[in-house]
C-alpha positions in Angstrom: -20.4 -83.0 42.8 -19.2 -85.7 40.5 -20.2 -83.1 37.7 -17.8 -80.5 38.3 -14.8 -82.6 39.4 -15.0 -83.9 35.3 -15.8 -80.0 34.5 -13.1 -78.5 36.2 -10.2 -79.6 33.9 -11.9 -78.1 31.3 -12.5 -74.6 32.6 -9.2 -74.3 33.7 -7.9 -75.3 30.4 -9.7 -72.9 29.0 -9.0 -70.3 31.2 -5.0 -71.4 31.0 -5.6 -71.0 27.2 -7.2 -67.3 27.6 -4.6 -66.2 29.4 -1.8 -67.2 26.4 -3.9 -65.4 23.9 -3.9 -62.4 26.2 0.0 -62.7 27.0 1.0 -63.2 22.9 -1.3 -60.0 22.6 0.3 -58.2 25.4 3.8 -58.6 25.3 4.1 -57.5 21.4 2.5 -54.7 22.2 4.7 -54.4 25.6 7.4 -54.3 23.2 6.7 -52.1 20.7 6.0 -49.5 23.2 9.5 -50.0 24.8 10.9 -49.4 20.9 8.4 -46.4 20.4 9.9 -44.4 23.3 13.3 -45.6 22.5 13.0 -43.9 19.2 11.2 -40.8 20.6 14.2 -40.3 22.8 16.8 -40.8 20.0 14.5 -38.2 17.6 14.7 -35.8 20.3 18.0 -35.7 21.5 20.1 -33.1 20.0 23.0 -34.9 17.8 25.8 -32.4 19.4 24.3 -34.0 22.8 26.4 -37.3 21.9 29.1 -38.1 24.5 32.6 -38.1 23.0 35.6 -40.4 25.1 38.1 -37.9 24.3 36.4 -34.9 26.3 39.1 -33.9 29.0 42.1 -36.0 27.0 44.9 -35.4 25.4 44.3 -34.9 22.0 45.6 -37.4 19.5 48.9 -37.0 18.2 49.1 -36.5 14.0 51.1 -34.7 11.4 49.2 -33.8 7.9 50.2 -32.2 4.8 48.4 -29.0 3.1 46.0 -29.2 0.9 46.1 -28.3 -2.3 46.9 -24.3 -2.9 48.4 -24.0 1.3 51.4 -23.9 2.1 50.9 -24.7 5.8 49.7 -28.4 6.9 48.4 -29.0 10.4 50.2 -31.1 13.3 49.0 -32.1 16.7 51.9 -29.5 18.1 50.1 -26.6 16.2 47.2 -27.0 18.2 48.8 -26.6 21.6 49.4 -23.8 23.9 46.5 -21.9 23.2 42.6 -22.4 23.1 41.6 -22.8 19.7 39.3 -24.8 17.3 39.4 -27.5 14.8 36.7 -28.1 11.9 36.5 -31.1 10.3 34.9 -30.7 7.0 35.2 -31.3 3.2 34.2 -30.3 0.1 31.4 -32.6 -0.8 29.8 -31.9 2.5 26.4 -30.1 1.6 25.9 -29.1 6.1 29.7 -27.4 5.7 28.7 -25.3 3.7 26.0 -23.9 5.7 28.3 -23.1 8.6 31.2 -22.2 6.5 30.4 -18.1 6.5 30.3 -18.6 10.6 34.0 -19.7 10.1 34.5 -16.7 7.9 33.2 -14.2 11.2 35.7 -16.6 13.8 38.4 -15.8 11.5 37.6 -12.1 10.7 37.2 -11.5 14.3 40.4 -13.2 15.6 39.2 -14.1 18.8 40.3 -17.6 19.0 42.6 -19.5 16.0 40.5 -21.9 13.9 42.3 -25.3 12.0 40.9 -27.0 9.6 41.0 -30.8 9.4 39.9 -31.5 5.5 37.8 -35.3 5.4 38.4 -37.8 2.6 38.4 -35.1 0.1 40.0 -34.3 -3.6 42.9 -32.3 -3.9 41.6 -30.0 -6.4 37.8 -30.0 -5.2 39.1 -28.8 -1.8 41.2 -25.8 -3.2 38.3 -25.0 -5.3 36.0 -24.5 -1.8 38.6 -22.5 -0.2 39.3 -20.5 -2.7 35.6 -19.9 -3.6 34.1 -19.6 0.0 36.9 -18.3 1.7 39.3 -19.7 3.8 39.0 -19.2 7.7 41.4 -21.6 8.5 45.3 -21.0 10.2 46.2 -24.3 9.0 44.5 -27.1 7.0 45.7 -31.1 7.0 44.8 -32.9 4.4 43.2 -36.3 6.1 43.2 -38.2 2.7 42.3 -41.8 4.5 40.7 -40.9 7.0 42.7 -42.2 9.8 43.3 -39.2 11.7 39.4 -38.6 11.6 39.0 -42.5 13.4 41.5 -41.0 15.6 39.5 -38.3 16.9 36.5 -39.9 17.0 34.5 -38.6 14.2 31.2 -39.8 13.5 31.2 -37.6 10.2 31.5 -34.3 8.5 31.2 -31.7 9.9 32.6 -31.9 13.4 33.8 -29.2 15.5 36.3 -29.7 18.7 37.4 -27.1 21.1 41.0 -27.3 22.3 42.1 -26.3 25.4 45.7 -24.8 26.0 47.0 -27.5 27.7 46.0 -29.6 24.8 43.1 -31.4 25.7 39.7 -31.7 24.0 37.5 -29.6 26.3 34.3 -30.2 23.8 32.8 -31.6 20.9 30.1 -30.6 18.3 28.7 -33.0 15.9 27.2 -31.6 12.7 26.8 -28.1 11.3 27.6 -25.3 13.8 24.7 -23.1 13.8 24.7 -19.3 15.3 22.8 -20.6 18.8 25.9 -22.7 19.0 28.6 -20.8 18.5 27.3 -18.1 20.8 25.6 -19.8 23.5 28.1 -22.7 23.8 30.6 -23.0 21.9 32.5 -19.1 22.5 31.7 -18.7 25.9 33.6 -22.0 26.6 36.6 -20.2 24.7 36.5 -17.2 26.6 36.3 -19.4 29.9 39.0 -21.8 28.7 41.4 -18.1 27.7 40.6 -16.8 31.1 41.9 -20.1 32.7 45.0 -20.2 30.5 45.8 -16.7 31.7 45.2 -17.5 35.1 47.7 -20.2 35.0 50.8 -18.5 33.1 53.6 -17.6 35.7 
């Protein structure tokens, strides 16, 4: 008896001591699990998934100037009263370019007025694009700074917002819009947003 009473401090100092190794083993790897999935979901997620504030506000009230080579700058009135579209892009942007002949067919098609919001760009590197690629655009506002970008929320270039008549941002697409987009999202919610407008005029 007297022998374990002096062992038994020891085997459950041992045992005490086993089962800190196996916790400092455990909970790194506990954790890195937790980050693994968290990056799994973040790869996976489509970026035009992220949630924007403004969906279903008014939308942000700002008056540009042309760009270079337009005559016609863009204004938060311009883009009231009926359903339309705003681009944000620039010149330098590699992804607005790959999206930019899309524009070309909006604009050629006439369905639904597109604007263009132009992103920290050059004057005459803008004109340039336009003039080289085409321009789709009713209107163009030169956002030289920035600001009116912050204002919508922009994460970066390109961006595309629907508009609803009444003025509000009724959605929001982050990076290049591709053809699934356009015509499985982004058009149908025009056509929806048209109807409704109609629906409502007296």
């Amino acid at each position: 008896m007297a022998g374990n009473k002096t062992t038994s401090p020891e085997i459950q100092s041992q045992l005490t001591s086993e089962r800190r190794r196996g916790l400092m083993v455990a909970l790194p790897l506990a954790v890195f699990v937790a980050l693994a999935l968290v990056l799994g979901w973040g790869l996976t997620r489509n970026a035009d998934d992220i949630p924007s504030a403004l969906i279903g506000k008014p939308l942000p009230e700002f008056n540009l100037s042309p760009v270079k080579g337009r005559t016609l700058g863009l204004s938060s009135a311009d883009l009231r009263g009926q359903v339309s579209l705003l681009n944000v892009f620039a010149s330098w942007c590699v992804p607005c370019r790959e999206e930019h002949p899309l524009f070309m067919e909006i604009a050629q098609g006439g369905k639904v007025p597109l604007y263009g919001l132009n992103y920290k760009d050059q004057a005459r590197d803008v004109e340039k694009w336009l003039n080289t690629l085409g321009d789709p655009y009713t209107r163009t506002g030169a956002d030289l700074d920035g600001r009116v970008a912050i204002d919508w929320g922009v994460y970066g270039v390109p961006e595309t917002f629907v508009i609803g008549a009444d003025g509000r941002i009724a959605y929001k697409h982050i990076g290049p819009v591709t053809r699934e987009a356009l015509d499985k999202t982004i058009l149908p919610l025009v056509e929806r947003l048209q109807s409704e407008a109609r629906e409502q005029r007296p």
